[in-house]
Short mmCIF file of the C-alpha atoms (twelve columns), coordinates in Angstrom:
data_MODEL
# 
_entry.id   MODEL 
# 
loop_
_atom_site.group_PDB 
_atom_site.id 
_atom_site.type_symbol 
_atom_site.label_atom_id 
_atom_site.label_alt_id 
_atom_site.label_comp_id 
_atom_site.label_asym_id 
_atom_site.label_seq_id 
_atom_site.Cartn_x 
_atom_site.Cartn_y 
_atom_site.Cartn_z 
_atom_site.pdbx_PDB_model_num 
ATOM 1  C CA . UNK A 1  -1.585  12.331 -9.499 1 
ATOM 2  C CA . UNK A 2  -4.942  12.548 -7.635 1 
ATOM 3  C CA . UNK A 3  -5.892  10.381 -5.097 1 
ATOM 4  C CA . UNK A 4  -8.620  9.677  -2.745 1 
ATOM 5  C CA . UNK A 5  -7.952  8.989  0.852  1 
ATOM 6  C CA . UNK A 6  -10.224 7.760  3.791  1 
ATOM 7  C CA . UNK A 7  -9.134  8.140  7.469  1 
ATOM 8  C CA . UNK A 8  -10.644 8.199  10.749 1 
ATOM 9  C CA . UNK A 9  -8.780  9.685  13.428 1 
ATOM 10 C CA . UNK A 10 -9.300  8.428  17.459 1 
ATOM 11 C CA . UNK A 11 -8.841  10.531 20.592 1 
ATOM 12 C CA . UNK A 12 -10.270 13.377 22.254 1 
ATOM 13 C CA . UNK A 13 -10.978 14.665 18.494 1 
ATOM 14 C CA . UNK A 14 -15.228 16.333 19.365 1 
ATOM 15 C CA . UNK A 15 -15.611 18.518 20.910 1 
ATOM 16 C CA . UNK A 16 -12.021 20.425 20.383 1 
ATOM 17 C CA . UNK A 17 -13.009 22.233 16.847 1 
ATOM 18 C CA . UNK A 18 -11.320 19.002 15.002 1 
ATOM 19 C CA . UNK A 19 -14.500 19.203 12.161 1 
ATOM 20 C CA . UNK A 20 -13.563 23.214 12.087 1 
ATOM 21 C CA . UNK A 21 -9.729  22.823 11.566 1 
ATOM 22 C CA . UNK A 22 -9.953  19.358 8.880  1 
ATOM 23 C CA . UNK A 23 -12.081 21.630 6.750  1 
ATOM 24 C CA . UNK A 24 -9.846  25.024 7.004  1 
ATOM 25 C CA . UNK A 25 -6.549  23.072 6.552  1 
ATOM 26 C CA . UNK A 26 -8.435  21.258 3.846  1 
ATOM 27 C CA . UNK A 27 -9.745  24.296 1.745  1 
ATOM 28 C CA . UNK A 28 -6.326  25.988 2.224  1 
ATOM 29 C CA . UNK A 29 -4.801  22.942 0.902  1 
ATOM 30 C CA . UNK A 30 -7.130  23.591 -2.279 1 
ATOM 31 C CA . UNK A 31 -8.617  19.880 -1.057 1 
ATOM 32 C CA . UNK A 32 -11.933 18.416 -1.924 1 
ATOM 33 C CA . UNK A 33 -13.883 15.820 0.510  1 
ATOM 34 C CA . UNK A 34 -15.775 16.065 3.899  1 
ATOM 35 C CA . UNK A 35 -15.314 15.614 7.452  1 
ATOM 36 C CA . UNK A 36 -18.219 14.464 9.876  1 
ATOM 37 C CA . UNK A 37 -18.120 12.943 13.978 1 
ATOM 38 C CA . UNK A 38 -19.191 9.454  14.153 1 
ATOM 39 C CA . UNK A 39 -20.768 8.625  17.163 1 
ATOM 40 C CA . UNK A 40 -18.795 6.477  19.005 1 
ATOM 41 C CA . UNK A 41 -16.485 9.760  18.996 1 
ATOM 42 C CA . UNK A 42 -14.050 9.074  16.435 1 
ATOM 43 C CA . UNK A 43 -13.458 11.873 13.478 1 
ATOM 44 C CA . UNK A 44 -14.056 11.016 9.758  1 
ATOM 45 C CA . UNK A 45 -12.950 12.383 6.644  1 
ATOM 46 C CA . UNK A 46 -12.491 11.975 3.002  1 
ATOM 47 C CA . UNK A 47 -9.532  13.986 1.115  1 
ATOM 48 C CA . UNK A 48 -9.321  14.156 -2.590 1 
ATOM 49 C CA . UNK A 49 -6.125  15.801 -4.881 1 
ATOM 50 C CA . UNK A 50 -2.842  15.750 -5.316 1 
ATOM 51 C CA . UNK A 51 -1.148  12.845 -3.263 1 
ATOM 52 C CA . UNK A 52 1.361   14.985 -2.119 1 
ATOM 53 C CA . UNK A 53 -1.076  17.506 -0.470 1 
ATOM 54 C CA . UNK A 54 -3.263  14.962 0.861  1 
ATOM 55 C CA . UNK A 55 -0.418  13.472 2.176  1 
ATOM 56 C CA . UNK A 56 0.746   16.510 3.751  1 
ATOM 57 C CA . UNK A 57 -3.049  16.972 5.041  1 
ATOM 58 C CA . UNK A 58 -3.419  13.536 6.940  1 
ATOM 59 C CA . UNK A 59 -0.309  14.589 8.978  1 
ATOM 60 C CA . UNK A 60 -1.780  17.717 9.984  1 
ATOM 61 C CA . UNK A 61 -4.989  15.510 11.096 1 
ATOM 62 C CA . UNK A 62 -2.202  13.549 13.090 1 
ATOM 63 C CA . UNK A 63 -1.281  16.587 15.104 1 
ATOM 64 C CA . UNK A 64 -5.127  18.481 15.115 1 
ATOM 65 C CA . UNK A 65 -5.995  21.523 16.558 1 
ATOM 66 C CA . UNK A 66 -4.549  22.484 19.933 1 
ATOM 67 C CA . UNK A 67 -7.199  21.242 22.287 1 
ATOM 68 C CA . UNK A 68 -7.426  17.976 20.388 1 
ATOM 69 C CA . UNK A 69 -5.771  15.135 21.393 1 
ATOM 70 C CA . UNK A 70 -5.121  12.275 18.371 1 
ATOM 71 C CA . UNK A 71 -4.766  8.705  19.623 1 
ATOM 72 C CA . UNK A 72 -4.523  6.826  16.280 1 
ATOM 73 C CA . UNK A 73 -5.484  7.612  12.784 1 
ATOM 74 C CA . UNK A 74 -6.537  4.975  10.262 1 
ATOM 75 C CA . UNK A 75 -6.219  5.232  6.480  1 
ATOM 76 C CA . UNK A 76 -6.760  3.639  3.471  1 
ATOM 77 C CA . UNK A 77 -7.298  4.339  -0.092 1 
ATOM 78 C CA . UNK A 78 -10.991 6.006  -1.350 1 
ATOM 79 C CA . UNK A 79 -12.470 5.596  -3.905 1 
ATOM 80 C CA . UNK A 80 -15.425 7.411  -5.935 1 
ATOM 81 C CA . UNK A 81 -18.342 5.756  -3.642 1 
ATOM 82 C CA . UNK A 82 -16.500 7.244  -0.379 1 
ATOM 83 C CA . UNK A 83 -16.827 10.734 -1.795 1 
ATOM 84 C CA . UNK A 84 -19.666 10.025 -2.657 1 
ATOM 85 C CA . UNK A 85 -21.226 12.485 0.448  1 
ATOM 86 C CA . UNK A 86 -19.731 15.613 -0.465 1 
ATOM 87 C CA . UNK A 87 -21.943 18.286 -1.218 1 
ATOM 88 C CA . UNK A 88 -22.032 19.355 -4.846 1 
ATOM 89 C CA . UNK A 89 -21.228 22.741 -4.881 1 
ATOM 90 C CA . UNK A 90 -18.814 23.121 -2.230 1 
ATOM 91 C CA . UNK A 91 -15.177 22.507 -2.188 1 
ATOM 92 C CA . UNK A 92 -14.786 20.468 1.665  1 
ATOM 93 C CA . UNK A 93 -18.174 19.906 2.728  1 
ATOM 94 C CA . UNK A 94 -18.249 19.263 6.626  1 
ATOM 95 C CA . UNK A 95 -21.600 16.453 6.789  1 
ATOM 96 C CA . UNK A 96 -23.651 16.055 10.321 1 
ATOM 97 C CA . UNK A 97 -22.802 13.319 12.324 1 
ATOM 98 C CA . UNK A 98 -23.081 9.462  11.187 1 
# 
């Protein structure tokens, strides 16, 4: 079943290559959505597939690269308008900041 997912993640998340590793876990994952900093420093992102692997993929932005340090993570279902900012053309678009 495919399922679109929102989160935002809080910490020490720019800065640390958080934008870099959401979109190469993502594309491995065979994912579709985006990833962009907000500015008041949190980490955004927008996951579309298989609920299993997207499932799988919001844990790994849990943990985040190495230098990254995740706080909490919020999450809540997507829908068409939230992926909405993907570039057409490209698997896991990662967007400038918001």
């Amino acid at each position: 079943m495919t399922v679109i997912r929102h989160v935002i993640v809080h910490g020490r998340v720019q800065g640390v290559g958080f934008r870099a590793f959401v979109e190469d876990e993502a594309v491995a994952r065979g994912l579709q959505g985006w990833v962009r900093n907000r500015r008041e420093g949190t980490v955004e992102a927008v996951f579309k597939g298989d609920a299993d692997v997207v499932a799988d993929m919001i844990e790994a932005c849990r943990r985040g690269p190495y230098s990254a340090r995740v706080d909490a993570l919020d999450q809540r279902d997507g829908d068409a308008a939230d992926f909405k900012p993907h570039r057409a053309g490209e698997l896991f678009s990662v967007l400038p900041t918001a």
